[in-house]
C-alpha positions in Angstrom: -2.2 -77.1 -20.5 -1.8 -80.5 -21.5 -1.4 -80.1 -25.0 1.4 -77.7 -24.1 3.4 -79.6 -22.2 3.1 -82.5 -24.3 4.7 -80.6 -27.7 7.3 -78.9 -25.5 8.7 -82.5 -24.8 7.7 -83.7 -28.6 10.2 -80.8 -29.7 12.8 -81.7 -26.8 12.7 -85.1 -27.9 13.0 -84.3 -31.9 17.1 -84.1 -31.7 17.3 -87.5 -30.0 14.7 -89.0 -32.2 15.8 -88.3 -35.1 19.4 -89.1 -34.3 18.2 -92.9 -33.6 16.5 -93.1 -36.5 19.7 -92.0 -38.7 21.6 -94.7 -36.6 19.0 -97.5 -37.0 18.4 -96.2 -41.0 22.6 -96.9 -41.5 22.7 -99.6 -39.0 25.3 -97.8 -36.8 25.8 -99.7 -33.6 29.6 -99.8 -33.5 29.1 -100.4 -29.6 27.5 -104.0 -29.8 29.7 -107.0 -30.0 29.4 -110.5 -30.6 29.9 -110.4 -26.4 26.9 -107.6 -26.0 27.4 -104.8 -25.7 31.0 -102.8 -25.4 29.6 -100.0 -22.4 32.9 -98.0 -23.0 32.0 -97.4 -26.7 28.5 -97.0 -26.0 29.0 -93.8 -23.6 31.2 -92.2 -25.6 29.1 -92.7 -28.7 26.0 -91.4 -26.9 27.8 -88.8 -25.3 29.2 -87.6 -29.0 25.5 -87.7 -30.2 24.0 -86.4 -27.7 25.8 -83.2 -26.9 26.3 -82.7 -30.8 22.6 -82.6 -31.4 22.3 -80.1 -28.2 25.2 -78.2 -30.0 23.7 -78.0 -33.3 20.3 -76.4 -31.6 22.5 -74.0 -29.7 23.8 -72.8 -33.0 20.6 -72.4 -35.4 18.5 -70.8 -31.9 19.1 -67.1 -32.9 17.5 -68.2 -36.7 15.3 -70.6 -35.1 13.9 -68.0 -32.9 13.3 -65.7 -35.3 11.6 -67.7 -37.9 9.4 -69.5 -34.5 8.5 -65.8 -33.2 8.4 -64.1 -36.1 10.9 -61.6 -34.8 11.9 -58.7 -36.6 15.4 -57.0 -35.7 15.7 -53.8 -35.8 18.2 -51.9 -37.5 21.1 -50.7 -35.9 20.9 -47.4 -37.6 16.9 -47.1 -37.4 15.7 -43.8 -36.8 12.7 -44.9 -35.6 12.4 -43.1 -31.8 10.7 -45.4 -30.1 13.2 -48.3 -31.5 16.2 -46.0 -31.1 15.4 -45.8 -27.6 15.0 -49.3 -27.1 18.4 -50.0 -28.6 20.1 -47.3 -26.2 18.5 -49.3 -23.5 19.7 -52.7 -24.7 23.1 -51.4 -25.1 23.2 -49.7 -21.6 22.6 -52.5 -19.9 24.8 -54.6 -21.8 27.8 -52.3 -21.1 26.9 -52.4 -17.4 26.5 -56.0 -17.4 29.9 -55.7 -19.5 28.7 -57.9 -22.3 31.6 -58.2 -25.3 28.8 -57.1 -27.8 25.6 -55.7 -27.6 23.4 -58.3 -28.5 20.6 -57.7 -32.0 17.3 -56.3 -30.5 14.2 -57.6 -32.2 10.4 -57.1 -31.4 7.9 -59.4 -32.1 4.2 -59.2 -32.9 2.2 -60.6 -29.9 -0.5 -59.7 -27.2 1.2 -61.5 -24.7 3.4 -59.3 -22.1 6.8 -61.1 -22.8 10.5 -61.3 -23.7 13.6 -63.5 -24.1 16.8 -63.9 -24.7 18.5 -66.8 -26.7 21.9 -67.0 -28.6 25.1 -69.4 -29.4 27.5 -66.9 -27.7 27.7 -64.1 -25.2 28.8 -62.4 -28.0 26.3 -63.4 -30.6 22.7 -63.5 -28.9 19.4 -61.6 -29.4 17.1 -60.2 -27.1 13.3 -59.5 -28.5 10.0 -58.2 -26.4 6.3 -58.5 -27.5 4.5 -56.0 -29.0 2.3 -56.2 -26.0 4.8 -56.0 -23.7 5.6 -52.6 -24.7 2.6 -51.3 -25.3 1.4 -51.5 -21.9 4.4 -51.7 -19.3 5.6 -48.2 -18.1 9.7 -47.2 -18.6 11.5 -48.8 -15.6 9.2 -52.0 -15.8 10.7 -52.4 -19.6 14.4 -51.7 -18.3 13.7 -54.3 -15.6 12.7 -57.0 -18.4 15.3 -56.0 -20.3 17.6 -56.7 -17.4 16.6 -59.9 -16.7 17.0 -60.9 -20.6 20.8 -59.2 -20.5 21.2 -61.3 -16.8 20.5 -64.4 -19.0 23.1 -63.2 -21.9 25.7 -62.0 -19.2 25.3 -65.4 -17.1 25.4 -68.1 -20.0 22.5 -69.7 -19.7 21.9 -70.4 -23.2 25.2 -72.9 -23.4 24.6 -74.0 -19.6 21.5 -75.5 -20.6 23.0 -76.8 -24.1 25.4 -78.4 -21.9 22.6 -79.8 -19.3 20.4 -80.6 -22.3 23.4 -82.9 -24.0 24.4 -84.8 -21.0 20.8 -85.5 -20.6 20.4 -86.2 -23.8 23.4 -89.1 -23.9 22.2 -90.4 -20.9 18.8 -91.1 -22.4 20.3 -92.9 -25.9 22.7 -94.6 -23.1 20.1 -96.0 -20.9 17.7 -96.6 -23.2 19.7 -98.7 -25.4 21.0 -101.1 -22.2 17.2 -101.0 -21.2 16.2 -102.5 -24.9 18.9 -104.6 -25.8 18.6 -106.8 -22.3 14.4 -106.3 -22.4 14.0 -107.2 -26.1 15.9 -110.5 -25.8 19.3 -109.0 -28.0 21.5 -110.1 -24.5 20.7 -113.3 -25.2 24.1 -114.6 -27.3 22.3 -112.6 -30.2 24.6 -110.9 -33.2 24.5 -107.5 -33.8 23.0 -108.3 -37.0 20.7 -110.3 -35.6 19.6 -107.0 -33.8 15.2 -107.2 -33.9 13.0 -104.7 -34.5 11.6 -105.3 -31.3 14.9 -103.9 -29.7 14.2 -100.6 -32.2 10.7 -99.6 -31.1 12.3 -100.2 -27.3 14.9 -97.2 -27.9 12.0 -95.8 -29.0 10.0 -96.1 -26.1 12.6 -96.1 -23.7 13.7 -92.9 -24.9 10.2 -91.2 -24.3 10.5 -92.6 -21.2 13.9 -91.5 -19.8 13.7 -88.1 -21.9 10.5 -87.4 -19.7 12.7 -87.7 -16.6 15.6 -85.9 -18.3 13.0 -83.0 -18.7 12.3 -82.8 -14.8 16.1 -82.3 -14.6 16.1 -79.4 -17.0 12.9 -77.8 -15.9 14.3 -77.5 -12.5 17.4 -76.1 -13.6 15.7 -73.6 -15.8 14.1 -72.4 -12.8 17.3 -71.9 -10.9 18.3 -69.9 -13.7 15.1 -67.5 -13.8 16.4 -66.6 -9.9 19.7 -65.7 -11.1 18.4 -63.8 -13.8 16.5 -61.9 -12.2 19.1 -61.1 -9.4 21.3 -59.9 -12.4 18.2 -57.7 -13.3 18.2 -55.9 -10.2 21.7 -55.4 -10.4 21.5 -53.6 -13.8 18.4 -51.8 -13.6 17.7 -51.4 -10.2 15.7 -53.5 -7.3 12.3 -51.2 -7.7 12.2 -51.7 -11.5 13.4 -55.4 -11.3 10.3 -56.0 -9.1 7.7 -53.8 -10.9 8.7 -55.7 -14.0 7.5 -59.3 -12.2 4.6 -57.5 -10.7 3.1 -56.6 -13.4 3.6 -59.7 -15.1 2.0 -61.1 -12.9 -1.1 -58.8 -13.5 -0.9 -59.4 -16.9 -0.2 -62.7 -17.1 -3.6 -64.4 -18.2 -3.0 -62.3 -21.8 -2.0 -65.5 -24.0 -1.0 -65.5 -27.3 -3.4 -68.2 -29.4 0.0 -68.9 -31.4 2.2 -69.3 -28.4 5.4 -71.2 -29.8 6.0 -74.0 -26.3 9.7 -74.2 -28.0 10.0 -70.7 -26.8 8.3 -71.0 -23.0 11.6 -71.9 -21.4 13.4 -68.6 -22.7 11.0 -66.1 -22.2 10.9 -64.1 -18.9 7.7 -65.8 -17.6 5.0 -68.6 -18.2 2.4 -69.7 -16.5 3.1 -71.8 -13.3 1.6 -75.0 -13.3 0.1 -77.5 -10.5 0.6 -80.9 -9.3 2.7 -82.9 -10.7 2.8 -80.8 -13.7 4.8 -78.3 -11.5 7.9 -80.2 -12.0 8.2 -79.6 -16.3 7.8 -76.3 -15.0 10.4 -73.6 -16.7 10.0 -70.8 -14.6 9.2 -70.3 -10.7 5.7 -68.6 -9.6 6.0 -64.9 -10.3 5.4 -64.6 -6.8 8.0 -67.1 -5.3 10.7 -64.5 -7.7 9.3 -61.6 -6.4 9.2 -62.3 -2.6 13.3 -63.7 -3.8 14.1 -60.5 -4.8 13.0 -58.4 -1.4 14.5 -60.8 0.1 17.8 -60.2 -1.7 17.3 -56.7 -1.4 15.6 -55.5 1.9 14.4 -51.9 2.0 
């Protein structure tokens, strides 16, 4: 669990990492003046950074997932029965859910009872399911999941949380940087290029630090989402299918995948709930908190 939770915010903390180290690498700090620092120029350049990194992940996640997952998309024209039927399903829902395009189907190789949805666009995303999820749900529990995965598509989660993820993101390089530059001595009538390493390793550290907070924002915000997903679920296939679908996940929930990608954890239809204070890097609710949300939505 741990281990887990500790390379999901390694990989959310790769885009700002990497963007300090090109800045430090060209020694670009066009917000620090012979006065300190210039605040004005500082947001804006962490802002531009920051939501241009979140951007740039936003665009490669339809390659990125597939080359993570190992998803394979099924042709459009496949006359495969089984995969025929699963696009008809797909493109159902999306009509209902009045999608501009139907979005590329893929499956992936996996024990684990799964799906997600990810995608730059409304009109350029990709919806895969497990191996295993298909092989052991029944009909109107695989409609319900692909629901939930459309809902997603239909409500723009993908570039919500691009959007959460960038502000977060700029607010991290922003804070961090005022936290090192006062901290490591730099406020002290210092040069810019008389900039320490010490203030370096304090982005550094600061970063981890505030992008560890940042991730408690966009846990619980991914957790809002999974409701409204799976309201948008019931609305397209149906309460009773929207709530098998949860309920047996929930049955089947202990079947892992040994090469489970935590990239992906926050865009599949469930994970694992976690305890204590672990609860709040959590990405989706309790199966049973959505469940109980959804009768209560939708009283018989």
């Amino acid at each position: 669990m741990v281990k887990r939770i500790f390379l999901f915010l390694v990989l959310n903390f790769l885009v700002v990492f990497m963007i300090s180290i090109i800045l430090n690498l060209f020694n670009i700090r066009p917000y620090l003046q012979a006065s300190g620092i210039n605040y004005q120029d500082l947001l804006l350049f962490c802002f531009i950074w920051g939501m241009g990194g979140a951007f740039i992940s936003l665009s490669l996640s339809r390659v990125m997932a597939k080359w993570m997952m190992g998803v394979k998309v099924i042709d459009p024209h496949t006359k495969d029965p089984e995969q025929r039927h699963l696009l008809d399903m797909v493109a159902r829902l999306s009509h209902k859910a009045e999608l501009p395009h139907t979005p590329q189907v893929g499956i992936y190789s996996s024990n684990e009872v799964n799906a997600f949805a990810t995608g730059p666009t409304r009109s350029k995303a990709l919806v895969a399911v497990s191996t295993g999820l298909l092989s052991r749900m029944k009909e109107n529990e695989i409609e319900g999941v692909i629901g939930h995965e459309i809902g997603h598509v239909a409500n723009g989660d993908m570039v919500t949380m691009t959007l959460l993820q960038g502000v977060v993101n700029a607010f991290v390089m922003f804070l961090a940087r005022v936290a090192a530059f006062f901290l490591s001595g730099s406020g002290r009538g210092r040069q810019q290029k008389g900039i320490s390493m010490s203030y370096i390793w304090m982005v550094y550290l600061f970063e981890v630090i505030f992008m560890i907070f940042g991730s408690i924002v966009v846990s619980a915000f991914s957790r809002f989402r999974e409701f409204r997903a799976d309201k948008k679920g019931a609305q397209l296939a149906g309460r009773d299918s929207m709530i098998s679908a949860l309920q047996s996940l929930r049955v089947l929930q202990d079947i892992k995948d040994p090469q489970e990608k935590p990239a992906m954890a926050a865009f599949k239809i469930s994970h694992q709930g976690r305890k204590g204070l672990l609860r709040f890097f959590a990405t989706h609710p309790p199966l049973e908190e959505r469940i109980e949300r959804l009768k209560g939505l939708y009283p018989t």
